[in-house]
C-alpha positions as YAML, in Angstrom:
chain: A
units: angstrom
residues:
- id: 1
  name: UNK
  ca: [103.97, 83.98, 85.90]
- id: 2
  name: UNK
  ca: [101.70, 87.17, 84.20]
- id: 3
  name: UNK
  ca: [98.62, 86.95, 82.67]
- id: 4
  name: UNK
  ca: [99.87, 86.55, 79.69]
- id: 5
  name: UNK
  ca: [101.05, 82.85, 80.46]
- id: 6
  name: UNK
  ca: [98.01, 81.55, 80.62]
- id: 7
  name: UNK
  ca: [95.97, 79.48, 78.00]
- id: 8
  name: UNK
  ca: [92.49, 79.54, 76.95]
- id: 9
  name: UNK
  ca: [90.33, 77.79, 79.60]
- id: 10
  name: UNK
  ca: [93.21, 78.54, 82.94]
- id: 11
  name: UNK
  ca: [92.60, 80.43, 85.65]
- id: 12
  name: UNK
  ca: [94.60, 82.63, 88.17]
- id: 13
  name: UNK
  ca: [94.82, 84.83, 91.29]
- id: 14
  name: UNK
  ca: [96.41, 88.03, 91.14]
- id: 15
  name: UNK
  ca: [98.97, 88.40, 93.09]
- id: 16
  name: UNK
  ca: [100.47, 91.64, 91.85]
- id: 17
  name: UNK
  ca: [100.61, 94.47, 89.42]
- id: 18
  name: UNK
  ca: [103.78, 95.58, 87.95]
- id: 19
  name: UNK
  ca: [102.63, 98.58, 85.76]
- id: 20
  name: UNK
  ca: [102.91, 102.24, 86.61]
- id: 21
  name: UNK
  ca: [101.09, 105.63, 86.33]
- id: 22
  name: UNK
  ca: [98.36, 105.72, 83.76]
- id: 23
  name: UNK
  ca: [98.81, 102.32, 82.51]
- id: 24
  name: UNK
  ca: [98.62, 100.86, 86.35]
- id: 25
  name: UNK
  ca: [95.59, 102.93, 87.02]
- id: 26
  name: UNK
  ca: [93.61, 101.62, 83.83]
- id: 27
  name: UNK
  ca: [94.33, 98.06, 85.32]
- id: 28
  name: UNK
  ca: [93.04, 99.24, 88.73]
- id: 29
  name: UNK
  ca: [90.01, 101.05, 87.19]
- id: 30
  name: UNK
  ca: [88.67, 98.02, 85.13]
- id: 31
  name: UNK
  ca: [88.75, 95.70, 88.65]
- id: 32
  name: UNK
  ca: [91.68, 93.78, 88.47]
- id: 33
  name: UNK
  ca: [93.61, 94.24, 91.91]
- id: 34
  name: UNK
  ca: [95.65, 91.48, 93.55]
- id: 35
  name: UNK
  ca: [93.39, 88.51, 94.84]
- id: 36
  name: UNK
  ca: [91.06, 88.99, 91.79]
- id: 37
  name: UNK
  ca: [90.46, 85.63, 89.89]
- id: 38
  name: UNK
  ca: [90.41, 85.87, 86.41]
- id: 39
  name: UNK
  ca: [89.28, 83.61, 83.70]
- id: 40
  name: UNK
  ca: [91.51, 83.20, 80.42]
- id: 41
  name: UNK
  ca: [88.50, 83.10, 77.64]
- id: 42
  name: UNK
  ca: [90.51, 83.06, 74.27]
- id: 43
  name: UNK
  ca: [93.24, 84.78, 72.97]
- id: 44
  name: UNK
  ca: [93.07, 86.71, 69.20]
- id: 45
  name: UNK
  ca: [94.10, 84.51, 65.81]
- id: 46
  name: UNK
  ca: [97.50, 86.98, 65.75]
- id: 47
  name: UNK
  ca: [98.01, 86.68, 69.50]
- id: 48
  name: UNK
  ca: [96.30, 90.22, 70.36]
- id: 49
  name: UNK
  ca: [94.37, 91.30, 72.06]
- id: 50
  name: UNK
  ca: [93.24, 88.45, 74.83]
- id: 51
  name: UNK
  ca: [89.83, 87.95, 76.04]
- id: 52
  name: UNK
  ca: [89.35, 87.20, 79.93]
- id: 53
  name: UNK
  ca: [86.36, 86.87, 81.88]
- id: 54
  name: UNK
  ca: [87.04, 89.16, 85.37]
- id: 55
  name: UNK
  ca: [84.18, 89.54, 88.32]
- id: 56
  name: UNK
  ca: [81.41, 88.55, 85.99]
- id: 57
  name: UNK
  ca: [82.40, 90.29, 82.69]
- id: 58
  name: UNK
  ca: [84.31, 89.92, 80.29]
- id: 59
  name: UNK
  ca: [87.21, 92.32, 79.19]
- id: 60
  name: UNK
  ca: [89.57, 91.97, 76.04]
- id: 61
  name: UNK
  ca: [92.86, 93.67, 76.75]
- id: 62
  name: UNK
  ca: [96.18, 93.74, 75.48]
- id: 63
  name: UNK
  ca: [99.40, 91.43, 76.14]
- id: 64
  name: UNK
  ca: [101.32, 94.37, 76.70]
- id: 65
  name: UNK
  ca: [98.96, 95.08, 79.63]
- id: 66
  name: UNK
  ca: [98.91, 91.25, 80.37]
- id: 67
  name: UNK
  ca: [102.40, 91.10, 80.92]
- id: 68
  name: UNK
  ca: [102.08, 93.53, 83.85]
- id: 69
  name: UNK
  ca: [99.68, 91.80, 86.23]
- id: 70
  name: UNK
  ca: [101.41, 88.66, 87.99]
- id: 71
  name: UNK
  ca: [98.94, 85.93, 88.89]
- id: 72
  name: UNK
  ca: [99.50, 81.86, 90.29]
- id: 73
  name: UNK
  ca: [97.84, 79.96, 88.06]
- id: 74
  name: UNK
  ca: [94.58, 77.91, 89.76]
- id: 75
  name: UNK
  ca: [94.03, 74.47, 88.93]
- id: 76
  name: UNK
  ca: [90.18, 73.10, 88.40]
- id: 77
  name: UNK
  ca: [88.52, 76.52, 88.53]
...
């Protein structure tokens, strides 16, 4: 499953990115490397961009990116 499977109020573990080049290294840069938990906040009335909570802040990012990190989805945190 990506990111961009989860719903407001889910969490999941990274488990891998799929992006390349410029767009993998943005991912990368703003913390989010496999074994990173991160926190699906609330996703935009149109459906972009999502808000998630990562290492203690909060990032809004878009589903294109989503769909490139791969995560297991984490029940009850």
């Amino acid at each position: 499953m990506t990111l961009n499977d989860l719903k407001p109020g889910q969490s999941g573990k990274v488990t891998k990115l799929l992006g390349f080049g410029p767009l993998r290294r943005r991912i990368i840069d703003m913390g989010i490397i496999p074994g990173t938990i991160i926190f699906m906040k609330r996703i935009a009335p149109f459906g972009d961009p999502i808000q998630i909570s990562v290492r203690g802040y909060e990032l809004s990012i878009r589903k294109s990116e989503a769909k490139e990190i791969l995560i297991d989805n984490i029940k009850g945190v």
